[in-house]
mmCIF file as gemmi writes it, N, C-alpha and C atoms, coordinates in Angstrom:
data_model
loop_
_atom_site.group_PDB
_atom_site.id
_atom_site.type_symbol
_atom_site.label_atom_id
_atom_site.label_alt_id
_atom_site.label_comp_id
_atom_site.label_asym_id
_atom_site.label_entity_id
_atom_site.label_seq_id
_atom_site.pdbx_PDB_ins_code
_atom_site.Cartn_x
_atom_site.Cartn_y
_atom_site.Cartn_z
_atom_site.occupancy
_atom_site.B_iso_or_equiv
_atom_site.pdbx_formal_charge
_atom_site.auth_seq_id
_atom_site.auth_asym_id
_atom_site.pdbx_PDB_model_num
ATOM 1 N N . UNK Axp A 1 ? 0.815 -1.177 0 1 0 ? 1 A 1
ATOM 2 C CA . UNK Axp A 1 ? 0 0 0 1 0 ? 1 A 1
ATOM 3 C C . UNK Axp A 1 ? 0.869 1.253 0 1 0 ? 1 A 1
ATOM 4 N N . UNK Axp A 2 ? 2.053 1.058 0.82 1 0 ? 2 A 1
ATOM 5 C CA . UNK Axp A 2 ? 2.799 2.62 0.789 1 0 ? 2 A 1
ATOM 6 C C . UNK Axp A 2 ? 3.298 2.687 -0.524 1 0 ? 2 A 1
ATOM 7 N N . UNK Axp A 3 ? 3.421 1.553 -1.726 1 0 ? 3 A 1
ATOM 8 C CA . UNK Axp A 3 ? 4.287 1.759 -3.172 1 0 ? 3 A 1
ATOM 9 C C . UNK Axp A 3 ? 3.041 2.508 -3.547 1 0 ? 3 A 1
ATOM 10 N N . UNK Axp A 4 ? 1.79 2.283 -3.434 1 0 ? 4 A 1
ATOM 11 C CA . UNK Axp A 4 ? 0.466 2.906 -4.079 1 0 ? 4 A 1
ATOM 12 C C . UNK Axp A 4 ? 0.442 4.328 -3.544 1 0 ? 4 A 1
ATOM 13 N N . UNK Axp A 5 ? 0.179 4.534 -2.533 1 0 ? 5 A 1
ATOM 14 C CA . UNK Axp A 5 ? -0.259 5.912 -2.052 1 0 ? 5 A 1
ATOM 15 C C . UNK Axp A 5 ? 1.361 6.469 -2.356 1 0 ? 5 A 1
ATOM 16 N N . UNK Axp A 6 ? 2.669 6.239 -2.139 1 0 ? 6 A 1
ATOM 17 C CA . UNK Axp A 6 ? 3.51 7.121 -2.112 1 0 ? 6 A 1
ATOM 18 C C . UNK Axp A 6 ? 4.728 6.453 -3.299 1 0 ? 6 A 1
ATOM 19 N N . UNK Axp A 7 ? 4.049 5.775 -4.439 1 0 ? 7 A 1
ATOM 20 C CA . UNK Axp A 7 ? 5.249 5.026 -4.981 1 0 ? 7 A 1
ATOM 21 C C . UNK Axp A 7 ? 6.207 6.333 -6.051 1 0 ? 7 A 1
ATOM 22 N N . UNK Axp A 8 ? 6.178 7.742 -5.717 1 0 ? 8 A 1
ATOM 23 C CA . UNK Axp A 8 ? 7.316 9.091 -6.096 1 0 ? 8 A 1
ATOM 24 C C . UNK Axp A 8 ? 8.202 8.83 -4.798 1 0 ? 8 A 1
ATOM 25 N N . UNK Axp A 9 ? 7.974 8.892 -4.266 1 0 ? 9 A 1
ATOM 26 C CA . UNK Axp A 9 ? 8.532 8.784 -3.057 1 0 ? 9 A 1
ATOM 27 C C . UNK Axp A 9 ? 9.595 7.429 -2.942 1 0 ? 9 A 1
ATOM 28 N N . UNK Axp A 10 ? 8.697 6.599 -3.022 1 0 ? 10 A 1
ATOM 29 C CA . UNK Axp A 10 ? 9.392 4.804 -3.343 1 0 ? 10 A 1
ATOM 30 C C . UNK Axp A 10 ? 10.573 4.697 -4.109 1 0 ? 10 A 1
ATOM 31 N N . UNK Axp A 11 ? 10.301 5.493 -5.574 1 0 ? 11 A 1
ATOM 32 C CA . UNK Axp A 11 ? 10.81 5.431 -6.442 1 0 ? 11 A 1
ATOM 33 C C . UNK Axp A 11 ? 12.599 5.807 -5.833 1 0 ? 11 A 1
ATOM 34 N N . UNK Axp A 12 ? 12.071 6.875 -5.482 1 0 ? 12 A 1
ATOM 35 C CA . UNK Axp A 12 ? 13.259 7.976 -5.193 1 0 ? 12 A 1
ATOM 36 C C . UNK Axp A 12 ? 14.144 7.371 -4.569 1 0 ? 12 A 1
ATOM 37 N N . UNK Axp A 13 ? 13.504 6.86 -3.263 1 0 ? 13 A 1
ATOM 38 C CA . UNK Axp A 13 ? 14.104 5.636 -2.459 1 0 ? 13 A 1
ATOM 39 C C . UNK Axp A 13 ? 14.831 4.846 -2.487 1 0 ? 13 A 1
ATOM 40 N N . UNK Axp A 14 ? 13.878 4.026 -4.178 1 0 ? 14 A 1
ATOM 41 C CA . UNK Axp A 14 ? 14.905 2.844 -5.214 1 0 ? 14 A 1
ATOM 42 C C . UNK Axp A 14 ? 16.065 2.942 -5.545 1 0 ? 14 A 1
ATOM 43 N N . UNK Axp A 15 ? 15.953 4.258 -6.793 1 0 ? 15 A 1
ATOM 44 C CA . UNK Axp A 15 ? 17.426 5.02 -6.518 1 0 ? 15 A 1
ATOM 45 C C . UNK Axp A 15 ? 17.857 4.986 -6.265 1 0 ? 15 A 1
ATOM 46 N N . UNK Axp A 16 ? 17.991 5.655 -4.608 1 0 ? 16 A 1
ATOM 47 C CA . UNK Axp A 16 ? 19.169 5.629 -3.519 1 0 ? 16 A 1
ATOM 48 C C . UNK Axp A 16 ? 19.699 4.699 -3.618 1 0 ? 16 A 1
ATOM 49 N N . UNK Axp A 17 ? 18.642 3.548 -3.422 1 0 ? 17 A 1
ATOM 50 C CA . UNK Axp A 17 ? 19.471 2.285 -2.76 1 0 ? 17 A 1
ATOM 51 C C . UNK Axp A 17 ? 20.338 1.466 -4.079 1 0 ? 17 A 1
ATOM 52 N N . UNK Axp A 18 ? 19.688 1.362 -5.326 1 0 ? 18 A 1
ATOM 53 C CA . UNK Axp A 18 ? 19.886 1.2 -6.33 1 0 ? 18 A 1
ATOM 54 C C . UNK Axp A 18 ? 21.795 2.442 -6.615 1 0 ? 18 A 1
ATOM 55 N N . UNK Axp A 19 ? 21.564 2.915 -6.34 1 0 ? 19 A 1
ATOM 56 C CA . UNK Axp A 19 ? 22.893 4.085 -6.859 1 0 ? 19 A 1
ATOM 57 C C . UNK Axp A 19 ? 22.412 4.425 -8.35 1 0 ? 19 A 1
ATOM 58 N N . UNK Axp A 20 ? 21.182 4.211 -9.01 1 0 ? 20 A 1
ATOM 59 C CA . UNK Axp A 20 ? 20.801 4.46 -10.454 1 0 ? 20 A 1
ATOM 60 C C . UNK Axp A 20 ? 20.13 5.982 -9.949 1 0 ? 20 A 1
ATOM 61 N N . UNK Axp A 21 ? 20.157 6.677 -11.263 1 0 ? 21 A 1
ATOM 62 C CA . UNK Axp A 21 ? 19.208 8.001 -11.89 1 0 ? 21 A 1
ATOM 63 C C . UNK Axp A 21 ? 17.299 7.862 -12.764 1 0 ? 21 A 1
ATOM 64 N N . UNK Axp A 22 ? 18.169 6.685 -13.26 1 0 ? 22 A 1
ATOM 65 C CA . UNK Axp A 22 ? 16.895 6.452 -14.257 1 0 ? 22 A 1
ATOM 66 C C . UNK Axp A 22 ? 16.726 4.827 -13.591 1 0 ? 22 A 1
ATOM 67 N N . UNK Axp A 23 ? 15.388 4.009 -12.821 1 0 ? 23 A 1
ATOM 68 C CA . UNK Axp A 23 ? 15.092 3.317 -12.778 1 0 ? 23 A 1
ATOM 69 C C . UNK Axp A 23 ? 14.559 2.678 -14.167 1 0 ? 23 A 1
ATOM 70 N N . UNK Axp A 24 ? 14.832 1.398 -13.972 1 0 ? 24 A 1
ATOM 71 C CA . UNK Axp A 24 ? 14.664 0.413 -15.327 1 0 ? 24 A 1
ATOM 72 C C . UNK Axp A 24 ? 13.625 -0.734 -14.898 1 0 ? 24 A 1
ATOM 73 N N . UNK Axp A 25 ? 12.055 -0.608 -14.857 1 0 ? 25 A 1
ATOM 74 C CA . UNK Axp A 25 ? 10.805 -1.706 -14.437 1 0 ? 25 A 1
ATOM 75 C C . UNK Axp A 25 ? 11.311 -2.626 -15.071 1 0 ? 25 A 1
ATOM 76 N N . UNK Axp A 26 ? 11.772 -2.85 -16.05 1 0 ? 26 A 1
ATOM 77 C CA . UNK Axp A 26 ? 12.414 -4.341 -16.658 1 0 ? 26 A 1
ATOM 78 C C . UNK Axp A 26 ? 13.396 -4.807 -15.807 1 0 ? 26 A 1
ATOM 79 N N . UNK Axp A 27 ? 14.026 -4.19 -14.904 1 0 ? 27 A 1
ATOM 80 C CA . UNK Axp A 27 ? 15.629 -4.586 -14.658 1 0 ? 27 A 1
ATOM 81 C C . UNK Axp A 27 ? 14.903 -5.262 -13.333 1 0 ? 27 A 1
ATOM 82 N N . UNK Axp A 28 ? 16.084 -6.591 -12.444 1 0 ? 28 A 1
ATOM 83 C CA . UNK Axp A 28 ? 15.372 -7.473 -11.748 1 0 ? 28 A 1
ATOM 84 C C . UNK Axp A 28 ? 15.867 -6.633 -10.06 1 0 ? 28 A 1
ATOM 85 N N . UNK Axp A 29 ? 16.972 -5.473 -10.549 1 0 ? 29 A 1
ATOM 86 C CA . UNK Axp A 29 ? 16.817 -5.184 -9.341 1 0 ? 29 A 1
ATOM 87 C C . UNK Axp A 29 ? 16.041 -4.158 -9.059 1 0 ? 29 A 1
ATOM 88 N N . UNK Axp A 30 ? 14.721 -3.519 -9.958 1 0 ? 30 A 1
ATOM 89 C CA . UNK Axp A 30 ? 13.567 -2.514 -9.657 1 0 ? 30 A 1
ATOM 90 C C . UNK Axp A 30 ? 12.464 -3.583 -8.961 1 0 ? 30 A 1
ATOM 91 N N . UNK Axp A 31 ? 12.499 -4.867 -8.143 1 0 ? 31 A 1
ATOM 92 C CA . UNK Axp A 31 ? 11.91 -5.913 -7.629 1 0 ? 31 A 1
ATOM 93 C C . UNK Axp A 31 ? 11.948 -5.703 -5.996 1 0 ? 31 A 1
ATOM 94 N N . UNK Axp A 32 ? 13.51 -4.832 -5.84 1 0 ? 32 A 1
ATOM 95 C CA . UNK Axp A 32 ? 13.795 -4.3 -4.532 1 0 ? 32 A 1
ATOM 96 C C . UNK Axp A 32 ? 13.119 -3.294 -3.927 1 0 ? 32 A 1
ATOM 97 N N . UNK Axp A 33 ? 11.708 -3.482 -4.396 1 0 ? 33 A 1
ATOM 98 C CA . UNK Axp A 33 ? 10.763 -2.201 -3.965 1 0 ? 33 A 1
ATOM 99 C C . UNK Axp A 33 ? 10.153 -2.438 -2.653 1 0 ? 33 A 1
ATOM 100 N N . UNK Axp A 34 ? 10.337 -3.375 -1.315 1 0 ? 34 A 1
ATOM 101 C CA . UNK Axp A 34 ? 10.023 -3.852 -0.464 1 0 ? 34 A 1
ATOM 102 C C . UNK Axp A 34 ? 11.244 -3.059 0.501 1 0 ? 34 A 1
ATOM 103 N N . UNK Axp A 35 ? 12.371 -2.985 0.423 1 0 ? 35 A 1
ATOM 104 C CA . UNK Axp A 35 ? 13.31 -2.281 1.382 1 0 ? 35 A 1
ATOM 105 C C . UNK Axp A 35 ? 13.177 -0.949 1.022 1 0 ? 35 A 1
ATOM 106 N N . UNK Axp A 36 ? 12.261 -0.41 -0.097 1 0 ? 36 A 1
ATOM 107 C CA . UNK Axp A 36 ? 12.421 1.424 -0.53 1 0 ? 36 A 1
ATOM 108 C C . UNK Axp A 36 ? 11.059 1.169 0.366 1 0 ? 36 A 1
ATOM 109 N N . UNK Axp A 37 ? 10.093 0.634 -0.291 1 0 ? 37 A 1
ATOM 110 C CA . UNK Axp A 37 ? 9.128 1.13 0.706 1 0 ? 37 A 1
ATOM 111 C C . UNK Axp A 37 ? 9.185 1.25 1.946 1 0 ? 37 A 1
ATOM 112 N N . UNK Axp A 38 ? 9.696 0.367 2.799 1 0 ? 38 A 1
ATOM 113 C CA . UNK Axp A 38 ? 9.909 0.319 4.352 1 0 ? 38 A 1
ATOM 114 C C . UNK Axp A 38 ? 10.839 1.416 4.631 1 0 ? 38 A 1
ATOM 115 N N . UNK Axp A 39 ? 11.528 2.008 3.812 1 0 ? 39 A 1
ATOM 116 C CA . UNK Axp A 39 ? 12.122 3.093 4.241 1 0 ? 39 A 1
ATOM 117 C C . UNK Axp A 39 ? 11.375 4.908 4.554 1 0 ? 39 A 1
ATOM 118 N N . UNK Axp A 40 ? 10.266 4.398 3.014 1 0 ? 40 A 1
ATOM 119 C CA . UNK Axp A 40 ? 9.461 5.533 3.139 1 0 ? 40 A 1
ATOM 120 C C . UNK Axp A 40 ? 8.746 5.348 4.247 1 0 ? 40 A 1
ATOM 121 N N . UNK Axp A 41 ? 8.381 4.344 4.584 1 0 ? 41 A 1
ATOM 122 C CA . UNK Axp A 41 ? 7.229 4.069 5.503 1 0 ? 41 A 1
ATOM 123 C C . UNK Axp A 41 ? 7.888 4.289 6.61 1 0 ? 41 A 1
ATOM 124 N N . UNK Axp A 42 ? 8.575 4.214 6.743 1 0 ? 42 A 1
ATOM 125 C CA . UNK Axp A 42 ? 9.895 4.577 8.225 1 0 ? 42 A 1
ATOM 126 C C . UNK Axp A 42 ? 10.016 6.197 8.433 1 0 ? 42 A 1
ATOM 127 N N . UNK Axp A 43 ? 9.784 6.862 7.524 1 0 ? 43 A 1
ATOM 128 C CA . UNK Axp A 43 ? 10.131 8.475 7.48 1 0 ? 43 A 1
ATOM 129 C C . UNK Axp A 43 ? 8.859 8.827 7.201 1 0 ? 43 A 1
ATOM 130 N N . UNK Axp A 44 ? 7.677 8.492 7.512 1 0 ? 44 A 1
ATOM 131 C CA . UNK Axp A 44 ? 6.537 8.99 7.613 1 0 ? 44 A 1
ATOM 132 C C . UNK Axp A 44 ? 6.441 9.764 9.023 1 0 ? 44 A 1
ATOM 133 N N . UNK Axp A 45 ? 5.308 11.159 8.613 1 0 ? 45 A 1
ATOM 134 C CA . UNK Axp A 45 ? 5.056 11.412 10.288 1 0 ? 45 A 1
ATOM 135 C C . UNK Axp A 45 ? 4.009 10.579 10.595 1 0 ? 45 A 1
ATOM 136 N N . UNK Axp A 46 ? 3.678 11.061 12.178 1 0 ? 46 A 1
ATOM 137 C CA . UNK Axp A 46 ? 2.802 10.477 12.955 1 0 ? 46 A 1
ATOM 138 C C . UNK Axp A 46 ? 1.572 10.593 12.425 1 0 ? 46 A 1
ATOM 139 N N . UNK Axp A 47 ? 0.528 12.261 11.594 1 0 ? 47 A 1
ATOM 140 C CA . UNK Axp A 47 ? -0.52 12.303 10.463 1 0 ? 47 A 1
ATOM 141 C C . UNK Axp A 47 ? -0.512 10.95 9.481 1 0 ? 47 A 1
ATOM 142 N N . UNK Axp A 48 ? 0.726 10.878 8.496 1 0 ? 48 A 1
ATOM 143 C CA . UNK Axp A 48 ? 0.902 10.102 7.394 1 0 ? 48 A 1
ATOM 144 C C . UNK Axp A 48 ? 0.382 8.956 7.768 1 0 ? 48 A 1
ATOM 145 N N . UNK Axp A 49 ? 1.202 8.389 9.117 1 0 ? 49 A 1
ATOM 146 C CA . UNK Axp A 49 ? 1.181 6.946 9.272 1 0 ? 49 A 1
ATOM 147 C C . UNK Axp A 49 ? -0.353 6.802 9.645 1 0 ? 49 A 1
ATOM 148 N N . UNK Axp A 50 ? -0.864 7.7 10.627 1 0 ? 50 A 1
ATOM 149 C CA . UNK Axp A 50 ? -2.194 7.214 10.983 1 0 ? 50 A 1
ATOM 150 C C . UNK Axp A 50 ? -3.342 7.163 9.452 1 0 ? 50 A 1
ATOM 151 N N . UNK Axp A 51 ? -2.944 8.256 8.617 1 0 ? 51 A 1
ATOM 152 C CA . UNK Axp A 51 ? -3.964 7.949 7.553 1 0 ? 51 A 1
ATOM 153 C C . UNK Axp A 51 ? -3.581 6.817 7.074 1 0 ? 51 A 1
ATOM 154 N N . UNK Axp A 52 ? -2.74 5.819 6.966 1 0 ? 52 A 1
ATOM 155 C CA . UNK Axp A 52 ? -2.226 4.423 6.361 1 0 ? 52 A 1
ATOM 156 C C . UNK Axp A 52 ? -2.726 4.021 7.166 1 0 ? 52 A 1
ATOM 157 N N . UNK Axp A 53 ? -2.376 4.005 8.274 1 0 ? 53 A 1
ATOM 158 C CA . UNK Axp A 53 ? -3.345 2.613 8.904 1 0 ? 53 A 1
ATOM 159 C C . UNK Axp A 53 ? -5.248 3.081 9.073 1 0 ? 53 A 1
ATOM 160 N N . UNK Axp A 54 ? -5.583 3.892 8.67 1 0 ? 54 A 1
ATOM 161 C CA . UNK Axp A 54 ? -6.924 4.23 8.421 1 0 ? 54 A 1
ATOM 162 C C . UNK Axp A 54 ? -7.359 3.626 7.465 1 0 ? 54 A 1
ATOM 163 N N . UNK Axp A 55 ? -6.352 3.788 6.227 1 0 ? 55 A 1
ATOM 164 C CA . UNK Axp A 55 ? -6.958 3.459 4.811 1 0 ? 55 A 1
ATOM 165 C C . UNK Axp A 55 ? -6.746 1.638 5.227 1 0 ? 55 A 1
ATOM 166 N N . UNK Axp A 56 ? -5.766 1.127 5.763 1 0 ? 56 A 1
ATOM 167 C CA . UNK Axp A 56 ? -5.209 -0.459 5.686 1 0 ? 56 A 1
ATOM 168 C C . UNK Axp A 56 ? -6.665 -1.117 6.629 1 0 ? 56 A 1
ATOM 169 N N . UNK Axp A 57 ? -6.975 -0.273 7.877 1 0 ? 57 A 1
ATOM 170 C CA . UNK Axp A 57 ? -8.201 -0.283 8.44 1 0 ? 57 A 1
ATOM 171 C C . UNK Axp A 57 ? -9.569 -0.718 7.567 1 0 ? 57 A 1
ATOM 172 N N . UNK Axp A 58 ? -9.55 0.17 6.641 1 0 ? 58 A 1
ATOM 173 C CA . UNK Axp A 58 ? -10.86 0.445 6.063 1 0 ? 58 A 1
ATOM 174 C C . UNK Axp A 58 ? -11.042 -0.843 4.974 1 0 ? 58 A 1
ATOM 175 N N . UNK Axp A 59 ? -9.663 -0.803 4.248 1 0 ? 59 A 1
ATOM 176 C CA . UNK Axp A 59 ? -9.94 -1.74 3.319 1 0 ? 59 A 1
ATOM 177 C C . UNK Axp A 59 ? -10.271 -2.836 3.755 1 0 ? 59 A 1
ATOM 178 N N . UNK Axp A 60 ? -9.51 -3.35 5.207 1 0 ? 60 A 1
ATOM 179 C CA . UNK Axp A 60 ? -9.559 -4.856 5.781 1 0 ? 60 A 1
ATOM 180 C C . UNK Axp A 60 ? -11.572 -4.924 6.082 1 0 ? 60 A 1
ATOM 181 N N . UNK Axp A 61 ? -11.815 -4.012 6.888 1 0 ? 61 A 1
ATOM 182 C CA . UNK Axp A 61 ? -13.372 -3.713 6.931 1 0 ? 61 A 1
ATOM 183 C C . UNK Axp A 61 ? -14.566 -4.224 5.907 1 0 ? 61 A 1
ATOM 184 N N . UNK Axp A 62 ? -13.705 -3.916 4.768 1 0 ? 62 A 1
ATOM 185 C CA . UNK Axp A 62 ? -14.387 -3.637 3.683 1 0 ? 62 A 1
ATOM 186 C C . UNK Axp A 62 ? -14.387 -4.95 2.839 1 0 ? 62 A 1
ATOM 187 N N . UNK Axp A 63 ? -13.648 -5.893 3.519 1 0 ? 63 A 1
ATOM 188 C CA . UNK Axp A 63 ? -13.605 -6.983 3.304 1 0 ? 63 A 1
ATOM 189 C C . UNK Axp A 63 ? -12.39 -7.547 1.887 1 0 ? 63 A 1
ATOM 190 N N . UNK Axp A 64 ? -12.06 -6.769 1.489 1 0 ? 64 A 1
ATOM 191 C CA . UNK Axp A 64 ? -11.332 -7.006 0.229 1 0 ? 64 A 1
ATOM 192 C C . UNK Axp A 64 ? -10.449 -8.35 0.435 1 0 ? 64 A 1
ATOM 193 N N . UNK Axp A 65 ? -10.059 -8.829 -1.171 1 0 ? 65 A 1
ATOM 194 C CA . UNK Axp A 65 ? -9.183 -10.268 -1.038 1 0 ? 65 A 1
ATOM 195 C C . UNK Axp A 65 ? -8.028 -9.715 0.101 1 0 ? 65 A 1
ATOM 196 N N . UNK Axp A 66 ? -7.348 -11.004 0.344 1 0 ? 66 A 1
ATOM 197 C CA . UNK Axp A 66 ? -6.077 -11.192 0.691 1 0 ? 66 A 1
ATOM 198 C C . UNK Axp A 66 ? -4.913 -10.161 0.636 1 0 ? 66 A 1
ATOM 199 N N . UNK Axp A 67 ? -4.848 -10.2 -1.22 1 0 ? 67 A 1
ATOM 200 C CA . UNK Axp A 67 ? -3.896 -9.904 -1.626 1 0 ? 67 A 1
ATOM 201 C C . UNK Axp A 67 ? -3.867 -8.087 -1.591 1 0 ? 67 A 1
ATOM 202 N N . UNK Axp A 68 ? -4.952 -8.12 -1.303 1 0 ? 68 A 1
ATOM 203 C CA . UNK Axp A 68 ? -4.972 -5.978 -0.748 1 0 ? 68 A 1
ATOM 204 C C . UNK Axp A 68 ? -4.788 -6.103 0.308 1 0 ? 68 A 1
ATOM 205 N N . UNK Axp A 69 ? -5.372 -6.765 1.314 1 0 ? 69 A 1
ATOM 206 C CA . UNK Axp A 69 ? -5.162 -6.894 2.328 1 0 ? 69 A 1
ATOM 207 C C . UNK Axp A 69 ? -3.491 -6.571 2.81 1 0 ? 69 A 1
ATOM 208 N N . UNK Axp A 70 ? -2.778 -7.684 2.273 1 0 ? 70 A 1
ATOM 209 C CA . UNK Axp A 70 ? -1.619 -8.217 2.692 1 0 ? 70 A 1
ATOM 210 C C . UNK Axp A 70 ? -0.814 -6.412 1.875 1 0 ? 70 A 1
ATOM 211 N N . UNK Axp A 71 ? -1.753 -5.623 1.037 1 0 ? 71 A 1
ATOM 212 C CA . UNK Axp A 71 ? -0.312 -4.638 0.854 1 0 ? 71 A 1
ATOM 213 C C . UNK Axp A 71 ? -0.637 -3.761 1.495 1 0 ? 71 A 1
């Protein structure tokens, strides 16, 4: 969910960690989007994070598959 709501952010992240300028979706290390996100999600404020777990809240509520669930 944080690649969805903040994947500019993610991206940027990738980068870093990547040492690239221009990310490549073909290339197998743009797959490493699980340690960018946790980073964004780590440098969220206390607002940010609570609207994520509002929205992660709502969807679970709302009954959706698994696989939303689980992002």
């Amino acid at each position: 969910m944080i690649w969805q709501r903040s994947r500019n952010k993610c991206e940027e992240e990738l980068k870093r960690i990547l040492g690239v300028d221009i990310l490549n979706p073909s290339s197998q290390d743009y797959f490493q989007c699980m340690p960018a996100a946790k980073a964004v999600l780590d440098r969220l404020s206390v607002q940010e994070r609570a609207e994520l777990d509002a929205e992660v809240a709502r969807i679970k509520d709302a009954g959706h598959d698994k696989e939303a669930q689980r992002e």
